[in-house]
C-alpha positions as CSV (number, residue, x, y, z in Angstrom):
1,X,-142.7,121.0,54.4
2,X,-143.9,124.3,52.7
3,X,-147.6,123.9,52.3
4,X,-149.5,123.2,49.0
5,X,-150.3,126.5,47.0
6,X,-154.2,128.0,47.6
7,X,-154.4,128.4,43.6
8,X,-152.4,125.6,41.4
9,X,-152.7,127.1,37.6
10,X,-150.8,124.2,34.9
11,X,-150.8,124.4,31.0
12,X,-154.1,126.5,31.1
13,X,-154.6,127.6,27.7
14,X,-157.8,128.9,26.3
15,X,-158.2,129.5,22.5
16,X,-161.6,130.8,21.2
17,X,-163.7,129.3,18.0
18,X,-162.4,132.5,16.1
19,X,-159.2,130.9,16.0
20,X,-157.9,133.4,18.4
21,X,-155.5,131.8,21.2
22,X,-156.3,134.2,24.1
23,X,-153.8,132.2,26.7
24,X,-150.8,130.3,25.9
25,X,-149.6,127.5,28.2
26,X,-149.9,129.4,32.1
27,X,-148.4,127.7,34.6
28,X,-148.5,129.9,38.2
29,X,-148.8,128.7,41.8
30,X,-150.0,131.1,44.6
31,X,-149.3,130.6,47.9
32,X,-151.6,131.6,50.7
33,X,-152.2,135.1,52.3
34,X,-150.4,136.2,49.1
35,X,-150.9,139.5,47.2
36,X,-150.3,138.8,43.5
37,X,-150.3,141.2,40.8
38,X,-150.9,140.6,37.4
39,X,-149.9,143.1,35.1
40,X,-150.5,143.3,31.1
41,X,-151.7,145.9,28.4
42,X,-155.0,145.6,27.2
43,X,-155.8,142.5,25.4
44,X,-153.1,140.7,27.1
45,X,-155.3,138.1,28.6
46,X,-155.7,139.2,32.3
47,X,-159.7,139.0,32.3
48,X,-159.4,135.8,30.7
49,X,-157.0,133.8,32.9
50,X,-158.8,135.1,36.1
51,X,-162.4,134.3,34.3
52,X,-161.1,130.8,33.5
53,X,-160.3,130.2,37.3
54,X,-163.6,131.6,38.8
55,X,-165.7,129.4,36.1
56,X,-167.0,131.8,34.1
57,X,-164.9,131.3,31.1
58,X,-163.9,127.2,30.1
59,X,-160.5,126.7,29.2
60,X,-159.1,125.0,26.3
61,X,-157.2,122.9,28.1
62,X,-154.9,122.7,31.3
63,X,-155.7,121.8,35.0
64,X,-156.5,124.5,37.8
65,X,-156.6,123.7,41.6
66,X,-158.6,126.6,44.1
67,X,-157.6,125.3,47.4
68,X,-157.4,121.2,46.0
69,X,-160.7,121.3,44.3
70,X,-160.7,121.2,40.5
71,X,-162.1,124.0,39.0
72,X,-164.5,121.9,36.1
73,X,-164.5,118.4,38.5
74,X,-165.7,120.1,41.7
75,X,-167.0,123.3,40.3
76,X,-169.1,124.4,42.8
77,X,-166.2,123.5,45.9
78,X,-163.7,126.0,43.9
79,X,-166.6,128.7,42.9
80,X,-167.2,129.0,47.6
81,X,-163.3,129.7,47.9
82,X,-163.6,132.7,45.3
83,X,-164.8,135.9,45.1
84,X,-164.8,138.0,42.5
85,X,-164.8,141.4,42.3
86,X,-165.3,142.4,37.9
87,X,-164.1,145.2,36.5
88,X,-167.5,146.0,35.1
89,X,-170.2,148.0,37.4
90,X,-173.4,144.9,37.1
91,X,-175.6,145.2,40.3
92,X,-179.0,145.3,40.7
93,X,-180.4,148.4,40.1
94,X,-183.6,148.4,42.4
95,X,-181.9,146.2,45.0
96,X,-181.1,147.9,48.4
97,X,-177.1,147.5,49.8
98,X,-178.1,145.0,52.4
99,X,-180.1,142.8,50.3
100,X,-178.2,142.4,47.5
101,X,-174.9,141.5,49.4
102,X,-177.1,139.5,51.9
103,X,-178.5,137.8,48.5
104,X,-174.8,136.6,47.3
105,X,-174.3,135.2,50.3
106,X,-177.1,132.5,49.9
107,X,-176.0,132.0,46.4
108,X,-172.9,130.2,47.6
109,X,-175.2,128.4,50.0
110,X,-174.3,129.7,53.4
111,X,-176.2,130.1,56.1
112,X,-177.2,134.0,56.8
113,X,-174.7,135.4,59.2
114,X,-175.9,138.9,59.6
115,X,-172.9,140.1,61.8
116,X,-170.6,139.6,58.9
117,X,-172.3,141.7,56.3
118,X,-172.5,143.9,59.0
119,X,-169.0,143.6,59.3
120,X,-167.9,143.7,55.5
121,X,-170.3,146.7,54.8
122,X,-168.7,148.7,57.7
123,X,-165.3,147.9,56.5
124,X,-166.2,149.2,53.3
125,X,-168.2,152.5,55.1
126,X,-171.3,151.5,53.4
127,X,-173.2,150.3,56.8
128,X,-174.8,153.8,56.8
129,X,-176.0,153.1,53.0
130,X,-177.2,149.6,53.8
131,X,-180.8,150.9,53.1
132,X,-180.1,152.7,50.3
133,X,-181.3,151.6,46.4
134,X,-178.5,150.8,44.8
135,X,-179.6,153.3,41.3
136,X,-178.9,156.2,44.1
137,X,-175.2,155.5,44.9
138,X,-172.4,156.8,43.1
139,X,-170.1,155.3,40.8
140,X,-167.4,154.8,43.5
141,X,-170.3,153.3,46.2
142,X,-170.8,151.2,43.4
143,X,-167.5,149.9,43.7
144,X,-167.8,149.3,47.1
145,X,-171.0,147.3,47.0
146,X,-168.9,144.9,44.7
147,X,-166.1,144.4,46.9
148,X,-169.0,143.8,49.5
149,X,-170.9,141.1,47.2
150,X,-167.7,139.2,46.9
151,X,-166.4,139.0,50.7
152,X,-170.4,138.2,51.5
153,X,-169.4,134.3,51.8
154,X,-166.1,134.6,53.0
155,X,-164.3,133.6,50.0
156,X,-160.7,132.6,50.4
157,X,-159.2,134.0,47.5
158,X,-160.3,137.6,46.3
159,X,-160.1,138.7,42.5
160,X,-160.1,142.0,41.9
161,X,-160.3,142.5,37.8
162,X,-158.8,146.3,37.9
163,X,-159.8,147.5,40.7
164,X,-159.1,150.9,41.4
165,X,-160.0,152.1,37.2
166,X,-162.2,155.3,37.5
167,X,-162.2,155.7,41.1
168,X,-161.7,158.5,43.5
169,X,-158.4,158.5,45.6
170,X,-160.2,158.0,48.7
171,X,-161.4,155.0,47.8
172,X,-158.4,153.8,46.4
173,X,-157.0,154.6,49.9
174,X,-160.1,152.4,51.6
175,X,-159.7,149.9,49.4
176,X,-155.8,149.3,49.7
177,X,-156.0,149.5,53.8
178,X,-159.0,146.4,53.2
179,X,-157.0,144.8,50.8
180,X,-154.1,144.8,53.9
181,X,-156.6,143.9,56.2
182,X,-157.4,140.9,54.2
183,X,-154.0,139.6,53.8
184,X,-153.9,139.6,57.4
185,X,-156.5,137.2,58.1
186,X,-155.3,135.1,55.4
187,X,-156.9,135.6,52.5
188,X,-155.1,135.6,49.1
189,X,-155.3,138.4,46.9
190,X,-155.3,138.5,43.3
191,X,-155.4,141.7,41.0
192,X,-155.3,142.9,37.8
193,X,-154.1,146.3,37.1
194,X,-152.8,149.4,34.8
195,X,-152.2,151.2,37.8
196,X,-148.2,149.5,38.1
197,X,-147.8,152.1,41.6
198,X,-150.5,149.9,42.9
199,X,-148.5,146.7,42.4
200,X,-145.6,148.3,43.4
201,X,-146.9,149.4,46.2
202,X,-149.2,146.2,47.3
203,X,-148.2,143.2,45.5
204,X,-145.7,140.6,47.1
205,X,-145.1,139.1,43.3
206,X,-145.3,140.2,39.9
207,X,-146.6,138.6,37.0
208,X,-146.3,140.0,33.3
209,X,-148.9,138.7,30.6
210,X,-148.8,140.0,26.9
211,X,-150.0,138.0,24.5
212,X,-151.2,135.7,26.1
213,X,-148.5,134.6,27.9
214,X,-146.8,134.7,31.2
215,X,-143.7,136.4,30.3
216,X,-142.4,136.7,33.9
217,X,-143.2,136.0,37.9
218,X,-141.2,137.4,39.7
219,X,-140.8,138.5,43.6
220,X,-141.1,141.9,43.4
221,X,-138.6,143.2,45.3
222,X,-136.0,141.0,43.2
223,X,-137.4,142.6,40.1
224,X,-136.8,146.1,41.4
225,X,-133.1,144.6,41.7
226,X,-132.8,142.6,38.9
227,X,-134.2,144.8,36.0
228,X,-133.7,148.2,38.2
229,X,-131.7,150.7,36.3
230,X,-130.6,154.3,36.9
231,X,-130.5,157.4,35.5
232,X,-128.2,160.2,35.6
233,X,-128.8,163.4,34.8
234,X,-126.6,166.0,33.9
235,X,-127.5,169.7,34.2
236,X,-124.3,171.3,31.7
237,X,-123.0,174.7,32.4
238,X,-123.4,175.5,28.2
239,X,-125.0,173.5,25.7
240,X,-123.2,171.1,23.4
241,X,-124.4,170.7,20.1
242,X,-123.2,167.1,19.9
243,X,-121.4,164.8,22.1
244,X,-117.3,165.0,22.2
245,X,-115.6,161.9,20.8
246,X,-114.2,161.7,24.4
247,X,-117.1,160.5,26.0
248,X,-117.8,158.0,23.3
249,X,-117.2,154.7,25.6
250,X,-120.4,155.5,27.9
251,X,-123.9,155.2,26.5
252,X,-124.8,159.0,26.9
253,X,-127.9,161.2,25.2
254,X,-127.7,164.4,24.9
255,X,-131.4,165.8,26.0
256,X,-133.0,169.4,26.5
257,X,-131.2,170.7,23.5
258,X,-127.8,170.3,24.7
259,X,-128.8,171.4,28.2
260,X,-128.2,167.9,29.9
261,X,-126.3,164.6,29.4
262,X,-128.1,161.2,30.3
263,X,-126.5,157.9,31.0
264,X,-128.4,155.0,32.6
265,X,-126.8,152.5,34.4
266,X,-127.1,149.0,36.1
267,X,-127.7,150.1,39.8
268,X,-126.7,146.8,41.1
269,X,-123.4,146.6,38.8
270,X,-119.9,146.5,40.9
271,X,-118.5,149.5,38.4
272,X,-121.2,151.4,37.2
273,X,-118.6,153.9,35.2
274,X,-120.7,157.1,37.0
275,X,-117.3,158.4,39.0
276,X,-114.9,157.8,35.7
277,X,-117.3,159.7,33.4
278,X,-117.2,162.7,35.6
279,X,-113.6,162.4,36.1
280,X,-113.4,162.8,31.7
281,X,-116.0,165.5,31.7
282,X,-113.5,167.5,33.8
283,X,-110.5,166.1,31.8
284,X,-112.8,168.0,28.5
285,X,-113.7,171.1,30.5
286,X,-117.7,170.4,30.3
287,X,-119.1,171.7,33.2
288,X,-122.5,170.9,35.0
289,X,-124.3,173.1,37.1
290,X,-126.4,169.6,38.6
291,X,-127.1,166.5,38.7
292,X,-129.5,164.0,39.9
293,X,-129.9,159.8,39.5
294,X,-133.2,158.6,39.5
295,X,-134.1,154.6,40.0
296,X,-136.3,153.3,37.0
297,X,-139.8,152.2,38.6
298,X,-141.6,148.9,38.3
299,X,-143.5,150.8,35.3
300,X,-140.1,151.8,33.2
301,X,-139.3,147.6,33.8
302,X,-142.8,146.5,32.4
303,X,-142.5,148.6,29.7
304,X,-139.2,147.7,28.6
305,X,-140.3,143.8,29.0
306,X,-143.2,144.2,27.0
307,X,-141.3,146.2,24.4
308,X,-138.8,143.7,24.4
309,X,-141.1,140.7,24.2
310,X,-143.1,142.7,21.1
311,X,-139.3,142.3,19.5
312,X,-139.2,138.9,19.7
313,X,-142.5,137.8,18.7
């Protein structure tokens, strides 16, 4: 039997006093040792669906499981599974490293285990900062203290609200190899990101909020498939001023002031109608000097979703 999801999410909704409905109905199960990715313009409602499930934010209505325990009945058995790296920089200014990740330890209410914060801040390559004031570090330390606060109690599901905006490529780098790391003890990751070369990179699924609403979960790899298109591109010999009447059964554009032809095409299609339209370029005499195909990426397919989803609202 396949075992019971780490993070059960059903008909959450959340709509504030304003009138505003920030989440529609969410439904979205996440298995264990999963990397999830939720992706979604600004305003979509990423901060608020992941603030709803760490208890900072109360839903409207719906039910969410952390690990079995009910987020509002057993509040503070879901709060020790999760931690929660936010997207803003809050730390305490005066604190040192050590102490202040020490310190959210004990919040959740375990017992001090030094050789884990040791552990965590070495991961992190803050163990040489441990004495440091936390005013002193930079913006990207920063960053890493955070991560640090929120692996301090060995939570079993990390958040991480956007967490590579602003930061240095090293870190980015550090933070993906820990984020690995993670996985591999079993611990489920969820983020939030703009960066969609992140998700495509890390994530095992895919989720698309706008609106408010889950417009899509999706295993990534079948998403590259489903929704993955090609382009290709046509370097001509002499510009055409306008497309013959000859070519008019493919969907072509003519780009770079006459210089090239595009068609995109289903990658996955049995005829994708790439060989028969060079066949009747040479049938019309157009020559090309190139030509290249190029695979739409995992940003190209959220855009078009969201585009199309704007459409139909």
């Amino acid at each position: 039997m396949a075992a019971p999801p780490v993070l059960s999410i059903t008909g959450l909704t959340k709509t504030y006093a304003s009138g505003l409905q920030a989440l529609k109905p969410v439904d979205l199960q996440i298995s264990k040792g999963e990397i999830f990715a939720l992706l979604g313009p600004n305003g979509a409602g990423k901060t608020t669906l992941i603030s709803i499930v760490c208890g900072i934010v109360t839903p409207s209505g719906g039910k969410v499981l952390v690990d079995g325990c009910d987020i509002i009945e057993d509040y503070r058995g879901a709060r020790q599974k999760i931690g929660l790296v936010p997207q803003e920089l809050t730390t305490d200014a005066f604190e040192t490293v050590l102490a202040t990740v020490t310190f959210s330890r004990g919040l959740f209410g375990k017992a001090p285990n030094p050789a884990h914060i040791e552990k965590v801040l070495r991961s992190l390559s803050l163990w040489d900062k441990r004495n440091s004031k936390i005013m002193t570090l930079s913006g990207g330390m920063k960053r890493r203290v955070l991560i640090a606060k929120a692996l301090s109690h060995e939570p079993e599901i990390l958040f991480l609200d956007e967490p590579t905006a602003g930061v240095d490529v090293e870190l980015r780098r550090d933070m993906w190899a820990l984020v690995r790391e993670l996985r591999d003890q079993g611990v489920t990751i969820i983020l939030t990101t703009h960066y969609i070369e992140e998700a495509e990179e890390m994530a095992d699924r895919v989720g698309v909020i706008s609106k408010g609403e889950l417009i899509l979960v999706e295993d990534k790899t079948t998403l590259m498939q489903k929704l993955g298109k090609k382009q290709l591109t046509l370097n001509l010999q002499e510009p055409l001023e306008a497309l013959p009447e000859g070519l008019s059964e493919w969907p072509l554009e003519l780009a770079a002031e006459g210089h090239e032809i595009r068609y995109v095409f289903d990658a996955n299609a049995e005829r994708t109608g790439v060989p028969s339209l060079l066949r009747r370029l040479a049938d019309l005499g157009i020559g090309f000097k190139d030509l290249n195909t190029t695979q739409s990426s995992l940003e190209d397919i959220f855009v078009s979703l969201v585009h199309e989803e704007g459409r139909a609202a």
